[in-house]
C-alpha positions, 0 to 999 in steps of 0.5 A, a space after each residue: 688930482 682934480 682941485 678947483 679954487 673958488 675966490 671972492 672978495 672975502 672967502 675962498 674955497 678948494 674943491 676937490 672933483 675927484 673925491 666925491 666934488 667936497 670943498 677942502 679948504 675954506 678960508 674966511 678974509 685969508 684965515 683958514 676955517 678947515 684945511 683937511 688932508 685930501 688922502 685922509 680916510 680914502 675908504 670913507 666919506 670924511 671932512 670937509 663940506 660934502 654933497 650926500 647922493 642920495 641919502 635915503 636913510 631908512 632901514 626899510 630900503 632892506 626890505 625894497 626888491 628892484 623891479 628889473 630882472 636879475 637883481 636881488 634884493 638890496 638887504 646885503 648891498 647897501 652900506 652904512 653909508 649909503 643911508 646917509 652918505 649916498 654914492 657921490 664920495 666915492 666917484 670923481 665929478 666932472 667939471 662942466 663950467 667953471 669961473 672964478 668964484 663958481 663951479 658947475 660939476 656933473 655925476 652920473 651913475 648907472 646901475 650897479 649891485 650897490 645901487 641898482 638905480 639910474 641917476 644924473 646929479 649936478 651941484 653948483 658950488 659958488 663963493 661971493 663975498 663972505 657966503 658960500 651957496 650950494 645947489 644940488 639936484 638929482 635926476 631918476 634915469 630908471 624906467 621905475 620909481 627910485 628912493 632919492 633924498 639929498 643933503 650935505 655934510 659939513 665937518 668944522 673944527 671945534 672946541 668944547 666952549 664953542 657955541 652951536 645953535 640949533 632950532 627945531 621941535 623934535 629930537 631924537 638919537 638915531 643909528 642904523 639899526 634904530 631910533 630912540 626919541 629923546 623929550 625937547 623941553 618946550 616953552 608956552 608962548 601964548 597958546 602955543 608952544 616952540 621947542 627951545 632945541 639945542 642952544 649951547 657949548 658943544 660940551 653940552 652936546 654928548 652924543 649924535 642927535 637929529 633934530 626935526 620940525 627944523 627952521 633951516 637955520 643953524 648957527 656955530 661959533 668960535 673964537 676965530 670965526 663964526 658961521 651961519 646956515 640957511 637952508 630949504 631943509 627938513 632935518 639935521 644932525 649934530 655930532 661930535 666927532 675925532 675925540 670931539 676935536 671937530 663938528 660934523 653936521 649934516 642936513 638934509 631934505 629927508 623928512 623927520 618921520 622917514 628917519 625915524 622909520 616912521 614913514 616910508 622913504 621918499 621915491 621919485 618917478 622915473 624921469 623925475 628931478 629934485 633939488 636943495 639949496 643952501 648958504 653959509 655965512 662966514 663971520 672972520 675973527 675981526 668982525 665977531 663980536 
């Protein structure tokens, strides 16, 4: 095993290089937020705070044929998982550098059946003070156009009364073999209109939602800790999982209409980089009010 402990003043956090580079552990002025078993769920992408490399997410990638030779089209090779939770779970990482409150970590993949394209990633994982900032990239190796989305996914635990709070215009329920478009209720300001979008205890949060038009931000509370996220990205989803014992968020740079299939998925040219970022603030028990 392959674990990095990051520390700052106020926050701490455990990444495990060798599943997928996701945090483990994430403790907030010496309390535990989530502390999750390593060997949990080997064959899945499971808990913690998880680079998603690369989320496509869109049923049209069953229809996309690679352009080399040899290859088949993907229709009966991608999984589930890898229209959201990508391939970096499943690899270990390398360490590239290292300090006490920062880490750099490097992925490379080449092509395989389950994804025929050529990539290189890095993500850039670092504590100060109470907010951890996140940074993650991706890099086309192939000598053609390739799908590419990023994103992470944050799984905390929770209880029914905690508060979730989540600002965006449009929702929608979404699986991998459709979407269904649900109404927000919108409020006039003036001649305009916002979407109130979810603001809330997560008993009210029934099912799995995606919501777009998204300001980046989002905010949980609980009776212990309270965390805070902004982000330079498009979508999020909100989902209770584990008999709703925990939250499992997950935002990415994928674009509201190529989630609902409304759009076609996002390509990058060959050589072509992209890259997210995002911060989340920790708010320990002593300091909610």
């Amino acid at each position: 095993m392959r674990h990095v402990k990051l520390e700052s003043k106020s926050l701490s956090c455990t990444v495990d290089a060798e599943r997928g580079a996701r945090i483990i552990r994430l403790s907030i002025q010496g309390e535990d937020v989530f502390k999750f078993n390593e060997n949990k769920n080997p064959n899945g992408p499971g808990e913690g705070v998880l680079a998603l490399i690369p989320c496509v997410h869109h049923a049209s990638l069953s229809e996309l044929v690679w352009h080399g030779t040899g290859h088949p089209a993907l229709n009966t090779q991608v999984s589930a998982e890898q229209f959201d939770g990508g391939l970096g779970w499943q690899s270990p990482w390398q360490i590239l550098e290292q300090e006490e409150d920062w880490v750099l970590l490097g992925f490379e993949h080449r092509a395989q059946k389950n994804w025929p394209w050529l990539f290189d990633a890095s993500q850039v994982i670092r504590v100060h003070e109470e907010t951890l900032f996140l940074t993650l990239s991706l890099t086309n190796q192939s000598n053609v156009a390739a799908p590419a989305g990023l994103g992470w996914s944050l799984s905390f635990p929770i209880v029914p009364r905690d508060q979730l709070t989540i600002k965006a215009k449009r929702q929608m329920e979404l699986n991998h073999l459709g979407v269904k478009e649900r109404a927000i209720k919108e409020v006039k300001q003036g001649n305009s209109k916002s979407s109130e979008g979810f603001d809330g205890a997560l008993h009210e949060l029934c099912e799995g939602i995606s919501y777009g038009e998204w300001d980046g931000a989002a905010s949980l509370k609980t009776d212990t800790y309270r965390v805070s996220l902004q982000s330079n990205l498009k979508t999020i989803q909100a989902c209770p999982i584990d008999e709703r014992a925990s939250l499992l968020l997950k935002a990415f740079d994928v674009p509201y209409d190529v989630m609902r299939h409304a759009a076609a998925p996002q390509m990058l040219a060959p050589g072509e980089s992209t890259s997210i970022e995002m911060c989340l603030k920790f708010e320990g028990s002593k300091n909610i009010h």
